[in-house]
N, C-alpha and C positions, 0 to 999 in steps of 0.2 A: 230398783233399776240396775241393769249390769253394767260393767266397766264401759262394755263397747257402745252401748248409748249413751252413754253420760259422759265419751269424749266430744271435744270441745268441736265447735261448727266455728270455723273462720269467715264464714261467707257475709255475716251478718255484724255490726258494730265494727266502729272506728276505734276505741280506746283499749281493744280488748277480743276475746272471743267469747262467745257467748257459751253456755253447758246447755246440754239437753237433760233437763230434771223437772221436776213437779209434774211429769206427766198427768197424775191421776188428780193433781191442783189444775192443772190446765184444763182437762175434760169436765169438771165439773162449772168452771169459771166458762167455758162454753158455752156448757148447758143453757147456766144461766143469763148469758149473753145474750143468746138467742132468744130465749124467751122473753126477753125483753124488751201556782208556777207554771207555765207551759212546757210543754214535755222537750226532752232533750234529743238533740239528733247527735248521730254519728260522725265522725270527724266527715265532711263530704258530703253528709246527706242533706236532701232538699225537703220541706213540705210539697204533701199531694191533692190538689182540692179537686172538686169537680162543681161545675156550675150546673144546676139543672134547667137552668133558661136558657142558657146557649148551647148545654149540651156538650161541651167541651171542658177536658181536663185543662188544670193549672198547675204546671212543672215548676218551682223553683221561683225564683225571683221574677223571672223573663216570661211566667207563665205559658211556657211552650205548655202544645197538645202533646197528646201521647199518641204515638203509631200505634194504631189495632191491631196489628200484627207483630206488633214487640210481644218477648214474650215475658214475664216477672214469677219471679219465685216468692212465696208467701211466707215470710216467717212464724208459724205458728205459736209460736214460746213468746210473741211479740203481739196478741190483739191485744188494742186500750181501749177503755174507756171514758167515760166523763162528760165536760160541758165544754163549749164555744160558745165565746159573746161575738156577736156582729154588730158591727154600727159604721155609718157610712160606705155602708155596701162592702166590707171586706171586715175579714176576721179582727176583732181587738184583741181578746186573750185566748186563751185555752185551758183548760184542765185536766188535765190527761193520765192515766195511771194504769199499767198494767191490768188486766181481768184475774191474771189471779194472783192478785194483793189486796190490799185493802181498800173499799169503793172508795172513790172519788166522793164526798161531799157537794153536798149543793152548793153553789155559790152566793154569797149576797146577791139578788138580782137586782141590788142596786148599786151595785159596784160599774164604774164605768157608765155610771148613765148621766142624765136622763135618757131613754130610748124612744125612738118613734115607732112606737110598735105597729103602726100603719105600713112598712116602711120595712118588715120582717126583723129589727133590732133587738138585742138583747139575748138573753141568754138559752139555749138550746142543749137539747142531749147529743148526745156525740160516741160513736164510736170509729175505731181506726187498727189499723193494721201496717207493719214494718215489710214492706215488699224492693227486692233489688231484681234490675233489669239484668238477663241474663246473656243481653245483648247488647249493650254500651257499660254493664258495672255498676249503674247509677242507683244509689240507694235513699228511698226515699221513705216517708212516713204518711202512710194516705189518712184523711179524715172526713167524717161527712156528718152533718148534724140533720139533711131533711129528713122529713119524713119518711120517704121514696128510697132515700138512700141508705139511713140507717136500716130500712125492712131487706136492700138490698145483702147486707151486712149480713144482717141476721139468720137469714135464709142461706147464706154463703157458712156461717160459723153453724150452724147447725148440720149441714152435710158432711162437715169435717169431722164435728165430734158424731155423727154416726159412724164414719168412716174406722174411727180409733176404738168405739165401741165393740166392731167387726174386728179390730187388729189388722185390718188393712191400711196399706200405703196412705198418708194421710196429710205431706209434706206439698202443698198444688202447686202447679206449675198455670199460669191461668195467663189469657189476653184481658185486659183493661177496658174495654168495650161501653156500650151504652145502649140505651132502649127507652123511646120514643113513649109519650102516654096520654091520653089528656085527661083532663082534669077539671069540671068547673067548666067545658070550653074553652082552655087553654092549653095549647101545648107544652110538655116539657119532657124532661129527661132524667133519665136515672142512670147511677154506674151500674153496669151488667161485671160480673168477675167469670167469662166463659172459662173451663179448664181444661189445657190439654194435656194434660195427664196429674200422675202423682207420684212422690217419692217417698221410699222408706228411709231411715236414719240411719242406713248401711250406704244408701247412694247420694244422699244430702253429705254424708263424710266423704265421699268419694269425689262428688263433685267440687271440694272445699278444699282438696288436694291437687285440682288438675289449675293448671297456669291455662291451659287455653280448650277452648271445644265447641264444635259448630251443635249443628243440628242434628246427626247424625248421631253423635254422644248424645243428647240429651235422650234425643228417642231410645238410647239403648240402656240409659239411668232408669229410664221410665220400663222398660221391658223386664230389666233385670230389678227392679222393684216390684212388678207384679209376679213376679218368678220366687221372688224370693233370694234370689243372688245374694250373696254374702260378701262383705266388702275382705279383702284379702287379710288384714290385721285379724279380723273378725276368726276366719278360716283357717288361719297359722297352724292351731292347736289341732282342726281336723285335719289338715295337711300330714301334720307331724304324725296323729295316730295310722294314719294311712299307709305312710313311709316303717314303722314302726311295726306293722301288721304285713306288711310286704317281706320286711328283712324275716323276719319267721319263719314264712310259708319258706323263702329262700334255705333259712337253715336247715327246716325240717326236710327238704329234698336231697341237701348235701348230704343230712348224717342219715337219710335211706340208701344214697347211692355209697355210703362210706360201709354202710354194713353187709351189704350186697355185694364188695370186691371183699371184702374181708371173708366172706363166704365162700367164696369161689376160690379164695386160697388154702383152704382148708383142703389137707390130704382125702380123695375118694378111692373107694376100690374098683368105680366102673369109670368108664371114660366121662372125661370133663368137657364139660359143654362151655363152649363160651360165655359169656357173658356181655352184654353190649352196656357201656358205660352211657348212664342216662344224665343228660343236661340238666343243671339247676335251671328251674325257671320262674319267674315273679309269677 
């Protein structure tokens, strides 16, 4: 990987900034994602659950919903995986670990019990992903262990790692949403992750520098990601050849018009013509 990918994204972790590396660890830990201690958060960050019977996210302690129309940035250097144990209708532990490190282990599924597996308790697979709202700051760790949701997951981590197969923009910019289903004659719900756009790791840097930006920036993160735009650090080096290839062509007109008065000063035997002295031009 090059320097300029492998500087550091401020937007993501509290104790620290995160590197962009393991790419081609990342895309394969995708892959297999897709086909497919409790974990630590950021100084600030909340857990993100979603209930699929009510259909409503749980922000944080206070279990706010989430605005549909917030928007959240995906950390992709951040999908986990692993197990949730439930019992008494809310999460007991977690097991959580990076996709591309080493798998999370099964858990004793006797740990924390007895369960009433009537009752959905006990231990479940799990995957989750590191997303900040791009709209309040707010950095959180989503997790979902159902069935419905983890497929949601999967099919979300599988578009990504096509995306990166492409060498396309790969960084999503998504609304948090949901999608109604039934089941058995029953109603419920799954997380939808809609995406309104994507970012390359020239404007995920970009955007990691700026103190503030509405909507307007981001749509133009997103534009100049699908272009190709290059983040200015990035550019430096073609700026400089550019400037460097300018002053030349500059030279090379000075020492034409230097030898063309120098010609004209040279003794003739027939009458001397002017000469019209020619501009340097870039």
């Amino acid at each position: 990987m090059t320097e300029e990918k492998a500087k550091a994204v401020a937007l993501f972790g509290g104790s620290g900034k995160i590197t962009l590396k393991s790419v081609e660890g990342m895309k394969e830990a995708l892959r297999a994602s897709a086909a497919d201690d409790p974990r630590g958060l950021a100084e600030g960050g909340v857990y993100i659950n979603f209930s699929g019977k009510r259909g409503v996210y749980e922000v944080g302690p206070d279990k706010d919903d989430i605005d549909p129309q917030e928007i959240w940035l995906v950390n992709i250097l951040e999908f986990v995986g692993g197990w949730i144990c439930w019992q008494g209708g809310r999460p007991k532990a977690k097991r959580m670990a990076p996709i591309n490190g080493p798998t999370m282990p099964e858990p004793d599924f006797t740990e924390h019990g007895p369960f009433n597996v009537q009752n959905g308790e006990g231990w479940f697979k799990a995957k989750g992903m590191t997303v900040r709202s791009l709209d309040s700051g707010l950095q959180g760790l989503f997790t979902t262990n159902s069935k419905s949701g983890v497929g949601s997951m999967a099919s979300f981590q599988g578009d990504i790692v096509d995306r990166m197969e492409d060498n396309l923009p790969s960084w999503p910019i998504i609304f948090m949403k949901k999608e109604k289903f039934v089941s058995q004659g029953n109603t419920n719900y799954k997380p939808k992750f809609e995406v309104y756009g994507y970012l390359d790791y020239a404007q995920v840097n970009r955007l990691a520098d700026m103190t503030e930006f509405d909507d307007t920036a981001i749509d133009q993160l997103i534009k100049d990601s699908e272009n190709g735009v290059t983040y200015p650090e990035d550019a430096e080096e073609e700026v400089e050849e550019v400037v460097v290839e300018a002053e030349a062509e500059v030279e090379a007109e000075v020492e034409e018009v230097e030898e063309v008065e120098e010609e004209t000063r040279k003794p003739r035997t027939r009458e001397r013509t002017p000469v019209r002295r020619r501009r340097a031009s870039v």
